[in-house]
C-alpha positions in Angstrom: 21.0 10.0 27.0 18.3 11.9 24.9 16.1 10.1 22.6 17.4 11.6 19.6 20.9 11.3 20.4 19.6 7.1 21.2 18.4 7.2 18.0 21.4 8.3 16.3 22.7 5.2 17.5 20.2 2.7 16.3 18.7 3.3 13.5 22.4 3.5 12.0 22.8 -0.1 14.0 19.9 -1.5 12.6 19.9 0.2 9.6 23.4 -2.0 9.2 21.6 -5.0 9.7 18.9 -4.9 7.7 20.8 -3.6 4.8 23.2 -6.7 4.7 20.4 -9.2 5.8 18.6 -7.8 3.0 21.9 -7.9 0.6 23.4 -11.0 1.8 21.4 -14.1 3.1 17.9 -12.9 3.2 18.5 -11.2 -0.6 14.9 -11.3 -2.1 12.9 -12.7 1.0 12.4 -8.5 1.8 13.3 -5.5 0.1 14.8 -2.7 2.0 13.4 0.0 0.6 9.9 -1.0 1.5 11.7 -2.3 4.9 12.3 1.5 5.2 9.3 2.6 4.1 7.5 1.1 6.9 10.5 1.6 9.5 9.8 5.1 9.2 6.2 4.1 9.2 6.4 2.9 12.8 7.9 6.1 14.2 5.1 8.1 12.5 2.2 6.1 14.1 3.6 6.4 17.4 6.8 4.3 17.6 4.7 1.6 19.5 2.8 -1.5 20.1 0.0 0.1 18.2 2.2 1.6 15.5 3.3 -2.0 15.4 0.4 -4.3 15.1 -1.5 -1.0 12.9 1.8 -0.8 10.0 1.7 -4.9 9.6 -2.1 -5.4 9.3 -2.6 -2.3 7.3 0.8 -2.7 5.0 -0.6 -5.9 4.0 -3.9 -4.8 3.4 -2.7 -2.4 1.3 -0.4 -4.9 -0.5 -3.5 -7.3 -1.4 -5.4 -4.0 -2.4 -2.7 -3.4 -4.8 -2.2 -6.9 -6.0 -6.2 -7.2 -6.4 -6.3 -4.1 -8.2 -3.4 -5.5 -10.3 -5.2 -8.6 -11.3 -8.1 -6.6 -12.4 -6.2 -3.6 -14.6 -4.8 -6.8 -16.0 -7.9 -9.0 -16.9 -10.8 -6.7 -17.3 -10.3 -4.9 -21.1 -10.8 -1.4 -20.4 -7.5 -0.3 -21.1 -8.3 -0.7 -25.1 -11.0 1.5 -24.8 -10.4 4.1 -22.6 -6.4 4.1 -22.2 -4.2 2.0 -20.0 -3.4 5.4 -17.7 -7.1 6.2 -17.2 -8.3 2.5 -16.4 -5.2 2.1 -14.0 -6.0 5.2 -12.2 -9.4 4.5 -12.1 -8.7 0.8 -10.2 -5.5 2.7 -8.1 -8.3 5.5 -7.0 -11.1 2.2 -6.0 -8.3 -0.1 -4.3 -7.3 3.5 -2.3 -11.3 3.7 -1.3 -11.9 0.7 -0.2 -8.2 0.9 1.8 -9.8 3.9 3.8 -13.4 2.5 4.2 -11.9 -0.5 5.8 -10.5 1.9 8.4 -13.6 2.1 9.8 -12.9 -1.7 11.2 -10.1 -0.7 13.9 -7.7 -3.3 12.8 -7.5 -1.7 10.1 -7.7 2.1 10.8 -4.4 3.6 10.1 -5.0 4.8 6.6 -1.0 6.1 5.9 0.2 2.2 6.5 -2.5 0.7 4.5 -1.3 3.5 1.6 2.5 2.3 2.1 1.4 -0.6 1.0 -0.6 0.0 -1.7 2.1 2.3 -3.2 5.0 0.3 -2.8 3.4 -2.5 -4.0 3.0 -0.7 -7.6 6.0 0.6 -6.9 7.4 -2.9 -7.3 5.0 -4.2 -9.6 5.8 -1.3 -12.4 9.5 -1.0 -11.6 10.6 -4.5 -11.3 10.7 -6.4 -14.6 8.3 -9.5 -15.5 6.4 -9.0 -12.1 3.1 -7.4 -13.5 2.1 -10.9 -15.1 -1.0 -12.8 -14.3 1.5 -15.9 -13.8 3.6 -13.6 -11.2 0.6 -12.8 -9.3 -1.0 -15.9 -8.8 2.2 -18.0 -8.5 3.3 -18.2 -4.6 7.0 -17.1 -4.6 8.8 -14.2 -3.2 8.1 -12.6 -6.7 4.6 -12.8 -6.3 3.9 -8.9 -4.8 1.6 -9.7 -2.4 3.6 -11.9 -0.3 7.1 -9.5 -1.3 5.5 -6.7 0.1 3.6 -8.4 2.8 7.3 -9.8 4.2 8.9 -6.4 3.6 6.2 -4.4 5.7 7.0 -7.2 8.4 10.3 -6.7 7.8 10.4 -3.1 8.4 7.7 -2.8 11.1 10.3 -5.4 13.2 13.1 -3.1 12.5 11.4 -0.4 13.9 10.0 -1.8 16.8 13.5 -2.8 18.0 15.2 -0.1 16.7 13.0 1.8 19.6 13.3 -0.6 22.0 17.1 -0.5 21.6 16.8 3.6 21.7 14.5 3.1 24.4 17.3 1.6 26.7 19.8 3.6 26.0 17.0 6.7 27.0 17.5 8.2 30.5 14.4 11.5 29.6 
């Protein structure tokens, strides 16, 4: 079979899956849309071990560069002086430095994952209600963003390494 036509078979398959694991009994240990986010993640680093090992080290990276820059938008009063918007932007732009400095450590060096997770982890944190708390970010729960985001880059690196293995098999090219 061709790889695309293999893949029109999985990714439906485990896209089944990981919707109602993430639905039913795993509801708020990951969430799917950052599952998704770093599925697709794996296929555009290479679909591979590499891909693998690069989306899960990186997303999380990215996660604790967004939760860090969280905690300091939060604590340190710039906001009052030169506007919420500027300050956040300002503390977005750093934690997006140091993300790509650190890629020049090669566990770290696949700049796109560590951005997935610094943007879905404000994603999260500015769309999800009560989240962007000092309480929320240094409690350890599954609200905490860190460790959300953290279990839903796993999440969606491991569906996309099986979603290619399981394309993989049914592949005869």
């Amino acid at each position: 079979m061709k790889t695309l036509n293999a893949l029109a078979i999985s990714l439906p398959v485990i896209s089944v899956i990981a919707t109602y694991l993430a639905l039913g009994p795993l509801s708020g240990v990951y969430l799917i849309w950052v599952a998704f986010v770093f599925w697709a993640g794996f296929f555009a680093l290479g679909a591979d071990m590499g891909a693998f090992k690069s989306l899960i080290l990186c997303g999380i990276l990215g996660a604790i560069l967004a939760w860090a820059g969280t905690l300091i938008i939060l604590n340190v009063p710039l906001a009052d002086s030169i506007g919420l918007p500027l300050w956040a932007g300002i503390v977005v732009g750093a934690a997006v430095a140091v993300g790509v400095l650190a890629a020049n450590n090669p566990l770290f060096d696949a700049i796109p994952a560590t951005v997935f997770g610094i943007a879905t982890s404000f994603g999260y944190l500015l769309q999800t209600p009560d989240v962007m708390t000092n309480e929320m970010l240094t409690s350890v729960s599954l609200q905490n963003s860190v460790i959300l985001i953290s279990a839903s880059a796993i999440a969606g690196a491991v569906f996309g390494l099986i979603s290619g293995k399981f394309a993989g098999a049914m592949t005869s090219e």
